[in-house]
C-alpha positions in Angstrom: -46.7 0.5 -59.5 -45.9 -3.1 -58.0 -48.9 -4.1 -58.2 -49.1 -3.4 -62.1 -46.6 -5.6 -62.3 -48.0 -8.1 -60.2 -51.0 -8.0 -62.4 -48.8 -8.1 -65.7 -46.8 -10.9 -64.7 -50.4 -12.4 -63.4 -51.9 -12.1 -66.7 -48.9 -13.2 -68.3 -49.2 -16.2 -66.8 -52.6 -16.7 -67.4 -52.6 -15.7 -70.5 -49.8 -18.8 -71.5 -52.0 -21.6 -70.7 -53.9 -20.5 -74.2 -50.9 -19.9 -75.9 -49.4 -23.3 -74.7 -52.7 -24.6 -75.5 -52.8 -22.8 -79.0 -48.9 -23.9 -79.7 -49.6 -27.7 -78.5 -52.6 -28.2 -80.8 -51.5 -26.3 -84.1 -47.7 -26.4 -83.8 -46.4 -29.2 -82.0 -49.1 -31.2 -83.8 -48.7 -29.4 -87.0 -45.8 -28.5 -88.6 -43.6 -29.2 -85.5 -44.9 -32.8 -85.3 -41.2 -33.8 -85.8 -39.8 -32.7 -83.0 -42.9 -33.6 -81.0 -43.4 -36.9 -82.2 -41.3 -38.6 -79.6 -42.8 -37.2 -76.8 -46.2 -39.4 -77.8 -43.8 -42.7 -79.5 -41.9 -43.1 -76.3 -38.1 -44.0 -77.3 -35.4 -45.0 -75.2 -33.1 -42.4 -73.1 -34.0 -39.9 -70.8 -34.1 -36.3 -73.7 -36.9 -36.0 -75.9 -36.5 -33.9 -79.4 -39.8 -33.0 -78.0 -37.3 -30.7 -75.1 -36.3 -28.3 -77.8 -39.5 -26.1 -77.0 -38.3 -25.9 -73.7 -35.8 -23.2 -75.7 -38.1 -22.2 -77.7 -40.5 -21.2 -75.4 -37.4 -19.6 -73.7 -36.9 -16.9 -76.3 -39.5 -14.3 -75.7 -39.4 -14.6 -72.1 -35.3 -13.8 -72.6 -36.2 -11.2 -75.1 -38.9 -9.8 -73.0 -36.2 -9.6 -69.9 -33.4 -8.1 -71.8 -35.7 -5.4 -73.7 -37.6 -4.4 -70.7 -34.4 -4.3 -68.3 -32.3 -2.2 -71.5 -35.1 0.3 -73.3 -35.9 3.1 -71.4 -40.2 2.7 -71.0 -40.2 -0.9 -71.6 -39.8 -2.0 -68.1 -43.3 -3.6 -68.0 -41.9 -5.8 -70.5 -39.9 -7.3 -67.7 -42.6 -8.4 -66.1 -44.4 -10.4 -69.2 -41.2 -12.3 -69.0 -41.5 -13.0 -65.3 -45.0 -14.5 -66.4 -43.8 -16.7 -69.1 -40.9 -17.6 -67.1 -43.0 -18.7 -64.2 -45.0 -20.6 -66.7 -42.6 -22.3 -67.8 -41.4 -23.1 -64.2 -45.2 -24.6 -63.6 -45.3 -26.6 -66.8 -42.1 -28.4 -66.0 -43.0 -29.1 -62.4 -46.3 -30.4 -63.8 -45.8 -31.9 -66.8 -42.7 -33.4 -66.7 -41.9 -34.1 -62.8 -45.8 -34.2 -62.0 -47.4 -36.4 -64.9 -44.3 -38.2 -66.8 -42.1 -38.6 -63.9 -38.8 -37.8 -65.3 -37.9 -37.5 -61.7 -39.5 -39.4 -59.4 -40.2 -37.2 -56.6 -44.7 -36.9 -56.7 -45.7 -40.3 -57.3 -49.4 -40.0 -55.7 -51.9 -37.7 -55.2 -55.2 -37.5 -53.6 -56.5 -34.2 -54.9 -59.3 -34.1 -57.9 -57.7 -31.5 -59.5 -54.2 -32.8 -59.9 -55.8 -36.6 -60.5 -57.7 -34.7 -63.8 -54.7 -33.2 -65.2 -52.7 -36.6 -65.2 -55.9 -38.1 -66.8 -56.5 -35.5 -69.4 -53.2 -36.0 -69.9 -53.4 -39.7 -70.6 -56.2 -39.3 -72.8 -54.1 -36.9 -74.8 -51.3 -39.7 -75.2 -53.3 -42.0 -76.1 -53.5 -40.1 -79.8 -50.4 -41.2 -81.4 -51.1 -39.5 -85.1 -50.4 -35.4 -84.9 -54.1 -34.5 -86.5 -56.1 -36.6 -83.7 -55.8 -35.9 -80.6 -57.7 -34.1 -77.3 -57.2 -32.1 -73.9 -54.1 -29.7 -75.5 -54.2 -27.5 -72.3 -52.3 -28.2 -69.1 -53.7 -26.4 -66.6 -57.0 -26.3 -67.6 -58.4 -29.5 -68.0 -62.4 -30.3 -68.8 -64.7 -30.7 -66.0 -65.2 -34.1 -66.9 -61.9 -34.9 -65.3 -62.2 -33.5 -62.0 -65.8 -35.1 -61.8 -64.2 -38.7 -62.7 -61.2 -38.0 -60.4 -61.9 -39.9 -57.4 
């Protein structure tokens, strides 16, 4: 039985780098764009309308804990919250400590992969209208990347 779970909350995880990807490229730059907009038009002061998906993305891994810890055969559920919670975990320790340096604690990096995701990244930033824009993922980044990354 654990390692169901282990594999849920694997494939949770997994499975959020498309949904991330799918929410940054149709929502965020869609019909979100407002409260997205600041995190590509750098303003001043260290909170971003842009942090509001942080709750957002909060939700169903809250409602996946509380449903899968309360219904009686929904405790699997528990688990796809432990994957989008641990998602969530990664994407700030990437994205915002990692590649914007909200806190300046990993300021260099040798490794290819890590050196593509800051570049993918970049290119993504450089698109400051909502309906252009490039490399939506975070995790997974084009191979062209990690074969630039010297």
């Amino acid at each position: 039985m654990i390692l169901l779970y282990i594999l849920i909350t694997l494939g949770t995880f997994l499975a959020m780098e498309f949904v991330a990807w799918f929410a940054h490229k149709y929502v965020m730059h869609g019909f979100l764009w407002y409260l997205h907009k600041d995190h590509h038009q750098r303003e001043p002061g260290f909170w971003e309308k842009n942090d509001a998906f942080f709750l957002i993305f909060a939700i169903p891994s809250a409602s996946c804990y509380i449903i899968g810890s309360a219904v009686v055969g929904m405790f699997p559920l528990f688990f796809v919250g432990v994957g989008i919670s641990l998602y969530g975990l990664a994407y700030f320790l990437v994205h915002d400590i990692f590649i914007h340096q909200r806190f300046k604690i990993f300021t260099r990096t040798k490794n290819k992969y890590l050196k593509a995701i800051r570049k993918a990244h970049k290119i993504h930033h450089k698109h400051l209208d909502p309906k252009e824009g490039e490399c939506f993922g975070m995790l997974v980044v084009p191979s062209k990347y990690i074969k630039e990354a010297k």
